[in-house]
C-alpha positions in Angstrom: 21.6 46.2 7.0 25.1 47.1 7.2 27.1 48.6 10.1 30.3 49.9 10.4 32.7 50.1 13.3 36.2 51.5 12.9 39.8 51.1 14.7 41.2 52.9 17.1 44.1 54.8 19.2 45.5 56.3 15.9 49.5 58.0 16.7 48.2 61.4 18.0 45.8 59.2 20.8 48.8 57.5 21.7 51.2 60.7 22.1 48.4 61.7 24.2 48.2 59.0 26.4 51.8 58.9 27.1 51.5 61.5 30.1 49.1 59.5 31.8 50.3 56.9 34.6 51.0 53.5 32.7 47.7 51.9 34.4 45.9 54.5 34.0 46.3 54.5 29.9 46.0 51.0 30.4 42.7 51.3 31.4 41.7 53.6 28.8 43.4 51.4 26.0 41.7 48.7 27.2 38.7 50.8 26.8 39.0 51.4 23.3 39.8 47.9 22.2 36.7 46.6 24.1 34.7 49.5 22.3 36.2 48.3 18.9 35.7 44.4 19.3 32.9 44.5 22.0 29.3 44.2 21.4 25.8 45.1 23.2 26.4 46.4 26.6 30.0 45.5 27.2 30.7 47.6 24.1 28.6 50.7 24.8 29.8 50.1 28.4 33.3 50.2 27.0 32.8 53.1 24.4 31.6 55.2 27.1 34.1 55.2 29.4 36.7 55.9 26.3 34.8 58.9 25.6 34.0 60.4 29.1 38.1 60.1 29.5 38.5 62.8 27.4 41.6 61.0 26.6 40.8 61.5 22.6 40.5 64.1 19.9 39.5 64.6 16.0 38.9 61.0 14.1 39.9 59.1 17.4 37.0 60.6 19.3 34.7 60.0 16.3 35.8 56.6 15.9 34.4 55.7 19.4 30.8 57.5 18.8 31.0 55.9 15.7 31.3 52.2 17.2 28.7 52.9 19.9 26.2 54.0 17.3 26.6 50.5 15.5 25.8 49.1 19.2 23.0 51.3 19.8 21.6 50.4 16.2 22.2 46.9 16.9 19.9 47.0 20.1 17.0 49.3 18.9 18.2 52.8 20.4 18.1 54.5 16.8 17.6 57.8 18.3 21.1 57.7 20.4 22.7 56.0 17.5 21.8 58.9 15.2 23.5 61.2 18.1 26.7 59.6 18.4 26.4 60.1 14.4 26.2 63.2 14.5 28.7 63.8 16.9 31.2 61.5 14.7 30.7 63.7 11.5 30.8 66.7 13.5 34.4 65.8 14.3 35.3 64.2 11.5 33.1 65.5 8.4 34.8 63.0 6.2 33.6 59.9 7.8 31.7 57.9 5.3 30.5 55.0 7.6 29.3 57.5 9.7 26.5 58.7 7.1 26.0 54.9 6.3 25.1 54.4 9.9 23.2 57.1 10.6 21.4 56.2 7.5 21.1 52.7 8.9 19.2 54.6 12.0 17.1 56.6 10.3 15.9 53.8 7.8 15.2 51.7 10.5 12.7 54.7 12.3 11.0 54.6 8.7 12.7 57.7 7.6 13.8 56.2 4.2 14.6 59.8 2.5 17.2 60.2 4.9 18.4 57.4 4.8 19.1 57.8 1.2 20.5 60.9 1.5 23.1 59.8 4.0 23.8 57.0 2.3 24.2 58.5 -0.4 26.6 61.3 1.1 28.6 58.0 2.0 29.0 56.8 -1.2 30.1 60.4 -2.6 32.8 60.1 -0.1 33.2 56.8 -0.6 32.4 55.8 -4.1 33.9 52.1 -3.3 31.9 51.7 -0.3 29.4 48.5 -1.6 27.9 48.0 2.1 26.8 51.7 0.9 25.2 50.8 -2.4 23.6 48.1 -1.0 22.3 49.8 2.3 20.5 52.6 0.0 19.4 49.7 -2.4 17.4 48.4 0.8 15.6 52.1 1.4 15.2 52.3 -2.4 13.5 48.8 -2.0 11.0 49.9 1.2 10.0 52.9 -1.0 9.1 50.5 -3.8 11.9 51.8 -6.1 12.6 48.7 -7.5 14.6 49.7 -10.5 16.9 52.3 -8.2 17.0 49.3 -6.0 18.4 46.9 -8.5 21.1 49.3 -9.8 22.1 49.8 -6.3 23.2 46.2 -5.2 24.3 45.9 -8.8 26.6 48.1 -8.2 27.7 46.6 -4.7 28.2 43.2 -6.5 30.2 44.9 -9.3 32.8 46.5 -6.5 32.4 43.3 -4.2 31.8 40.2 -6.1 31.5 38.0 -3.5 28.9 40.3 -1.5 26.4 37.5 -1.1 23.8 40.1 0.7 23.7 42.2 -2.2 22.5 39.0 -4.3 20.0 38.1 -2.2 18.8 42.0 -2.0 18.8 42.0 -5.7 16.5 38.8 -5.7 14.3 40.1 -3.7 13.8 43.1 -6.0 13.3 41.3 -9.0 10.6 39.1 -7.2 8.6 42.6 -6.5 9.0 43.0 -10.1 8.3 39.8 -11.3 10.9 38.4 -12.3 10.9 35.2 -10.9 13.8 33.7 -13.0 16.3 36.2 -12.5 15.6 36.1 -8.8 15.9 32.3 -8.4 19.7 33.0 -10.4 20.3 35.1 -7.6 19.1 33.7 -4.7 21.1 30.6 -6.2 24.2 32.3 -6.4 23.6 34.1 -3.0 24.0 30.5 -1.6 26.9 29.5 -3.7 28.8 32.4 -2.0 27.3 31.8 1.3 26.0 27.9 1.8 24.7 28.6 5.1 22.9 31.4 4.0 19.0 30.3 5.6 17.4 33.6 4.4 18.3 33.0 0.6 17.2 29.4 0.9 13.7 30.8 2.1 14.0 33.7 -0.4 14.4 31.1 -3.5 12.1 29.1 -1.7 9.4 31.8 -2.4 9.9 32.4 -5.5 9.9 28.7 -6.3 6.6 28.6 -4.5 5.2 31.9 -6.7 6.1 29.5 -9.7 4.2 26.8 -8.3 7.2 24.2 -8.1 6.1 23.4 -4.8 9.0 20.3 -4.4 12.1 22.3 -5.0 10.2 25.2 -2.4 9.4 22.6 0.3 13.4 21.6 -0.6 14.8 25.2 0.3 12.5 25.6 3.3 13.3 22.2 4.9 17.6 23.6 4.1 16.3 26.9 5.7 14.9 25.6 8.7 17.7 23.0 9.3 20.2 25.7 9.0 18.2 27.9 11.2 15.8 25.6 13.7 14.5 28.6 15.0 13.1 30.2 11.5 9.6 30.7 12.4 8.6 32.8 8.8 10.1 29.1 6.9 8.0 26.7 9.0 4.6 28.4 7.9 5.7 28.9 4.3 6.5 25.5 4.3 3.4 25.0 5.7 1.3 26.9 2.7 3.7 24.1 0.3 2.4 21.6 1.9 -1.7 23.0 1.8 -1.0 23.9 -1.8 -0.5 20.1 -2.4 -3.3 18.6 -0.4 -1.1 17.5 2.3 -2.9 19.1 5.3 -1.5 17.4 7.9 2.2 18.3 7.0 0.7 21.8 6.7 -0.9 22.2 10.2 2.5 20.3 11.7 4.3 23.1 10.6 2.2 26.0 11.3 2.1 24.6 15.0 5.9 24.6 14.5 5.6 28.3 13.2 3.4 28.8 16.3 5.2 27.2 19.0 8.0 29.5 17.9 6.2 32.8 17.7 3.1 32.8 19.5 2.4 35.9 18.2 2.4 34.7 14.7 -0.8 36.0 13.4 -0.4 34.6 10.0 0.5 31.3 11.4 -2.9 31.1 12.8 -4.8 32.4 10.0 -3.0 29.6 7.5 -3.3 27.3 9.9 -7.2 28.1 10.1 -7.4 28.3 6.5 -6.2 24.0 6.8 -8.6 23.6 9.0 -11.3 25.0 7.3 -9.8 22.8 4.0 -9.8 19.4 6.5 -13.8 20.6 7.5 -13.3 21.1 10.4 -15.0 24.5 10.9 -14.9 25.2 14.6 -11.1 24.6 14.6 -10.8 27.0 11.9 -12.8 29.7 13.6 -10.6 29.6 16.5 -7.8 30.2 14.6 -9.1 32.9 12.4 -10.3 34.4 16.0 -7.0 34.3 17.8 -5.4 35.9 14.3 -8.0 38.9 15.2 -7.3 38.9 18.6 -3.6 39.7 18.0 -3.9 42.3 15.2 -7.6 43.4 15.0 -6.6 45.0 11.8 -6.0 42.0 9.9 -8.7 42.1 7.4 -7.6 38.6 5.8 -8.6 36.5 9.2 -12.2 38.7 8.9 -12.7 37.6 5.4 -11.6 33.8 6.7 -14.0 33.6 9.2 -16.6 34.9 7.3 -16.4 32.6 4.6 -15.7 29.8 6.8 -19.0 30.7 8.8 -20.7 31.4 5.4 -20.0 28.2 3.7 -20.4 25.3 6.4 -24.3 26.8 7.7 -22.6 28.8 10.5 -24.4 32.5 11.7 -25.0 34.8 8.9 -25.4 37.5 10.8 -22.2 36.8 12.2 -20.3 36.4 8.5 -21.8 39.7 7.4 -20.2 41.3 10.6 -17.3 39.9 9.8 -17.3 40.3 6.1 -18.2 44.0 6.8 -15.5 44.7 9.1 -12.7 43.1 6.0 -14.2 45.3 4.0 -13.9 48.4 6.1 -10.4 47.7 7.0 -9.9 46.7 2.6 -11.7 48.9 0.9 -10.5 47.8 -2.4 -10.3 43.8 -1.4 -12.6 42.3 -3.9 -11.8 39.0 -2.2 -13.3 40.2 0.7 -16.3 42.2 -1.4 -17.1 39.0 -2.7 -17.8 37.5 0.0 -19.7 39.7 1.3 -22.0 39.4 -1.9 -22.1 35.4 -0.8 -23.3 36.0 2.3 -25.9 38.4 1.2 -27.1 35.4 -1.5 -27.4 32.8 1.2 -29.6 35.4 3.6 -31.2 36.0 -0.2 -30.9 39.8 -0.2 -30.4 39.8 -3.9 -30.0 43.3 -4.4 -27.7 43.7 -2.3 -25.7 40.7 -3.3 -25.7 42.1 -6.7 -23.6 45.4 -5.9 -21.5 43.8 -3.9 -20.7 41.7 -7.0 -20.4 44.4 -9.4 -18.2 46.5 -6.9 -16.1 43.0 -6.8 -16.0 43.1 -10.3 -15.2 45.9 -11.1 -12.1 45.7 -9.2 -11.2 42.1 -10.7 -13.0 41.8 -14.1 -12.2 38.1 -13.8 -13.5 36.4 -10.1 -15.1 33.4 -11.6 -17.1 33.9 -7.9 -18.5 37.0 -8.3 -19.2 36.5 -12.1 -21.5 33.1 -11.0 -22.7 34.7 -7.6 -24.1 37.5 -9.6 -25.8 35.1 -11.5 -27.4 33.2 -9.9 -28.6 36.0 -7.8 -30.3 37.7 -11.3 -31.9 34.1 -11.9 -33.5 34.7 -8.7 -34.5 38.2 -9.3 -36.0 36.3 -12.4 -33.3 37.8 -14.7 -32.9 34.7 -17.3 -31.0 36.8 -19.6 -28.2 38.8 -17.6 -28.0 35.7 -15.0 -27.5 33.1 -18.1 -24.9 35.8 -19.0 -23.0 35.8 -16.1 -23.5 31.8 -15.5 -21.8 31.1 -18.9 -19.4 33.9 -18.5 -18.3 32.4 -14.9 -17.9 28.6 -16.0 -15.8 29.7 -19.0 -13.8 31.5 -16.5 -13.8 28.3 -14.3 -15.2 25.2 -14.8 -15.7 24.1 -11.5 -17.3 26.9 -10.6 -21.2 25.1 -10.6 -19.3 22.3 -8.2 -17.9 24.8 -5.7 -21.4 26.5 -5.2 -22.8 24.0 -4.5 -20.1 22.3 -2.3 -20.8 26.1 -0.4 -24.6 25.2 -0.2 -25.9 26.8 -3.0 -27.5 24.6 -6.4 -29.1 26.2 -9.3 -31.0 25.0 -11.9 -29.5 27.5 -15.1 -32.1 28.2 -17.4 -30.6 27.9 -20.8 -30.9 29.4 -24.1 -31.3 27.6 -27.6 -30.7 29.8 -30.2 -33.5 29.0 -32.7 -31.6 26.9 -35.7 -32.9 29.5 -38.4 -33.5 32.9 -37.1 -36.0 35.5 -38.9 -34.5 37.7 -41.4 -35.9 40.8 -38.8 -36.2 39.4 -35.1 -39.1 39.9 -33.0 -38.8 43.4 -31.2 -38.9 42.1 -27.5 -36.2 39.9 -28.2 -34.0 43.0 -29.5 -35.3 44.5 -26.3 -33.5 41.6 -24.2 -30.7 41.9 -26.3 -29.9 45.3 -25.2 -30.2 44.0 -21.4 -27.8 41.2 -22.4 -25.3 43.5 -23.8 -24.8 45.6 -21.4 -24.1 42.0 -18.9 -21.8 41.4 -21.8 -19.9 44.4 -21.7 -19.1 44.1 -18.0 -18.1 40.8 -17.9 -15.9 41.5 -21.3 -14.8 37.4 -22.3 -15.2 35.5 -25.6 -17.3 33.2 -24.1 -19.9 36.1 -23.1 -19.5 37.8 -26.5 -20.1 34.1 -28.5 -23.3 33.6 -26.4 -24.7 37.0 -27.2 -24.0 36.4 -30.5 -25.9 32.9 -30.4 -29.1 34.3 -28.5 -29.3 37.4 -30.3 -28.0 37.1 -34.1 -29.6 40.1 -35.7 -30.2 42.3 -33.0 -28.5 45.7 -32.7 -25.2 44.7 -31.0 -24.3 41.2 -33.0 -21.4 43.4 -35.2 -19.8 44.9 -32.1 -20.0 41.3 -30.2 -18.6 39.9 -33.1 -15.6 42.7 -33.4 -15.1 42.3 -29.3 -14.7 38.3 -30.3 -12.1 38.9 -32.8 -10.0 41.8 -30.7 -10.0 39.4 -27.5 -8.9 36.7 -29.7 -5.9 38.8 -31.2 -5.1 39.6 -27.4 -4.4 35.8 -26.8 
């Protein structure tokens, strides 16, 4: 965010002063330079006693509510910010960084239309002002516009080529988008411009991270954090580099760092419990997950951690399905946390309810390799060979560690499997047709070559084998 302060004492202010005593319009000169070059409460201090004078008029006067509003937005006071705003357009209508600041006010309440509409009034007077265009490309950004967004610090790079702010903005937006490429350009030449800019290092360090080039990320976080010693958010990214390569000391060293420099750091202490839980050691990871929940009781991502981490090491049941419960509650639509919730309704072998918690999981990720082998194994149980085979094979094609991880998580199966007889009957026996249709309807939800190609194996010249074989060739196209 941009703010704007402006000069002072303009030739009508100074005919004016000259029929005060010469300390006097000392005082108040003084006044108005500290207001201009002063900051926090040495500037409003300052600003405030220039205007109380009554010693100035028109764009003068405006110019000191102006500077106190950048002071007032500086320390948090957004609502007398946006007064002395208003009072500077009032007097001088004309006053472009007026609107910008007040916009800067009003963005920073959460009032983003505003925002855009006085920095967009800014511009119109303006239509040079790049601290403008990028300002609204920030709102445009918070309201998930990330086209308008882009366009916007464009624009602030195309009037100030140098405006390294505006690349990192930019960056950012093409990370919500995707783009990971065109952000890293960015974010490169953000730091080109600016090479003791921390926040692009850990901006490019994120996207690297996204990409899964995990040394150049750790690179940009270790420049970030000796740039800035204090960056808490770059010590606990760092931190998930350092997990996502095994390395789980290094990992909990810095989200103790992360920590130790924001105590409040909630997810600090749910990564750092997520390490633990990797290391084993499930009581430390609890406590963590805990302590997340203590300080924001509405973080649903510790709830599903401590479930799982209860779930999968023989910890209370009872307790992961409270907690699992509660993720879900605050996530409706987390099929992370859905699924593990089916889990933990396996391993207390409430298999119909397992099951729904699975479909609902899947139906919001078509994919979870989890759900897809939960489910499974839960229909084996239920003495389901057909749709549980289904969703076994449908699950290890999705991922084929997926038999390995149950059972790491306490849970071994036995899969029943099917061998397709070498030379089928010209006209199948009727019950097997019967078990096809079960089968295709597993099929259809699950929706993968490898489900579609063991249909077609069990169940050859049954009713649905020329629709598995035309999903087979359409998925195949897709590829």
């Amino acid at each position: 965010m941009h703010r704007s302060k402006m000069g002072l004492l303009g030739l009508t202010a100074l005919a004016a002063l000259a029929v005060f005593p010469p300390s006097a319009v000392a005082d108040v000169v003084s006044d108005a330079s500290a207001c201009e070059n002063q900051s926090d409460e040495i500037g409003i201090a300052a600003c405030s006693r220039a205007i109380a004078s009554r010693r100035y008029k028109g764009k003068d006067l405006a110019a000191l509510y102006l500077n106190r509003s950048a002071e007032y937005n500086k320390k948090g006071d957004f609502d007398r910010a946006i007064a002395d705003c208003n009072e500077a357009i009032r007097l001088d209508p004309k006053n472009a960084p007026a609107y910008n600041n007040r916009g800067n006010a009003y963005r920073a309440k959460g009032d983003r239309d505003h925002a855009i509409a006085d920095y967009s009034e800014a511009i119109r007077l303006n239509p040079k002002y790049a601290f403008a265009y990028y300002n609204r490309g920030n709102a445009y950004a918070d309201k998930g516009d990330r086209d308008r967004a882009i366009a916007d610090y464009s624009e602030a790079i195309r009037l100030d080529p140098k405006y390294a702010f505006a690349y990192n903005g930019r960056g950012n937006a093409y990370v919500d988008k995707g783009d990971r490429e065109r952000a890293i350009g960015d974010y490169t030449e953000a730091i080109r411009l600016d090479p003791k800019f921390a926040l692009a290092y850990y901006a490019r360090g994120t996207a690297y991270q996204a990409t899964r080039d995990l040394d150049r990320a750790i690179a940009d976080y270790d420049q970030a954090i000796r740039l800035d010693p204090k960056y808490a958010f770059a010590y606990n990214n760092r931190g998930n580099a350092h997990r996502a390569k095994g390395d789980l000391d290094r990992a909990i060293a810095d989200y103790d760092q992360a920590i130790r420099l924001d105590p409040k750091d909630v997810l600090a202490y749910n990564n750092r419990g997520n390490a633990w839980r990797d290391k084993g050691n499930r009581d430390r990871a609890i406590a963590d997950y805990s302590e997340a929940i203590r300080l924001d009781p509405k973080y649903a991502a510790a709830y599903n951690n401590r479930c799982w981490a209860r779930a999968t090491t023989g910890g209370d049941l009872q307790q992961a399905l409270a907690d699992c419960t509660e993720a879900v509650r605050l996530r409706p639509d987390d099929a992370s946390a859905i699924d593990s919730r089916g889990f933990v309704y396996l391993r207390l072998d409430r298999l119909d309810d397992a099951i729904a918690s699975y479909d609902a999981a899947l139906k919001i990720d078509p994919r979870m390799a989890e759900s897809m082998y939960g489910r499974g194994v839960a229909k084996l149980r239920k003495g389901d060979t057909v749709g549980g085979n289904a969703d076994i094979a449908a699950a290890k094609a999705a991922k084929t560690t997926i038999a390995d991880e149950f059972a790491k998580w306490g849970v071994k199966l036995e899969v029943v499997a099917a061998t397709p007889a070498a030379s089928p009957p010209a006209t199948p026996p009727a019950a097997d047709c019967a078990r096809a249709e079960t089968h295709w309807k597993s099929a259809e939800e699950i929706r993968t070559v490898a489900v579609y190609e063991d249909h077609l194996a069990r169940f050859p010249n049954c009713e649905f084998a020329g629709l598995a074989k035309a999903r087979i060739e359409a998925l195949k196209l897709k590829k």
